[in-house]
N, C-alpha and C positions, 0 to 999 in steps of 0.2 A: 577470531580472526581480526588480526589489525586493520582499521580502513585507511590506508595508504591516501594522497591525493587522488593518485592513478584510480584506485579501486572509486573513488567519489567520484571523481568525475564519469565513471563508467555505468554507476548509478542514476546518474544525475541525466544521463543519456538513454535509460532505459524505464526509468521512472518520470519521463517531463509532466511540468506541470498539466493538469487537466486531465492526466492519465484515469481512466478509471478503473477502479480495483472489487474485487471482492475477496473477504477474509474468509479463510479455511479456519486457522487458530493464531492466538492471541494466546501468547506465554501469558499465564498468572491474569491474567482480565477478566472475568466472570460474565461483566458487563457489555462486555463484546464477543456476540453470536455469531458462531460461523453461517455463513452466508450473505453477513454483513457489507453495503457497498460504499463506496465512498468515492473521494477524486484527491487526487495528488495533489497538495499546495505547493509544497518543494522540499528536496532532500538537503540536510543538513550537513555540516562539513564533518558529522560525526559517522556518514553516512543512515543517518534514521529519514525516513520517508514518512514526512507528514502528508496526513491524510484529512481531508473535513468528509467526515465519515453522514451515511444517511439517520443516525439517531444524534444525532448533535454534538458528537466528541470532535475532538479534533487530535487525539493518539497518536501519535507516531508510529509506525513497523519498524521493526528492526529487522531484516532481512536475514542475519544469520538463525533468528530465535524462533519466527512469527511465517507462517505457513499462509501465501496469499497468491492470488494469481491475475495478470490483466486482464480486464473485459474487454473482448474482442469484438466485433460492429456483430457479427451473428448471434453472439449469446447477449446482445442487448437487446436485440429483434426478437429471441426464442424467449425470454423472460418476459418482451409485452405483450406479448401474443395470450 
């Protein structure tokens, strides 16, 4: 899939910074476990979603490739419980 401006900007809308994420799967990354959390630094005009991940990466998603979903205020309360 092309990322159009349109398609970035609609990214860049749905991924703002400070979002925080956890990773399901990471095309080809070993390195990176699913269930991995992180926070959105900013999405790129390439559309890739950089992340400053909780093990010290700072990896991008690629949204077409990479299997990830936002942490919602509930499931940040159910994880510290």
């Amino acid at each position: 899939m092309r990322n159009t401006r349109k398609n970035v900007e609609r990214l860049q809308r749905q991924y703002p910074v400070g979002t925080r994420i956890i990773l399901k799967n990471m095309k080809g990354e070993t390195q990176m476990p699913p269930g991995l959390t992180g926070e959105v630094a900013f999405v790129d005009d390439m559309g890739s979603v950089h992340v400053n991940w909780s093990n010290g990466s700072s990896l991008a998603l690629i949204p077409e490739e990479d299997e990830f979903e936002i942490i919602r205020e509930q499931q940040m309360e159910w994880n510290m419980e």
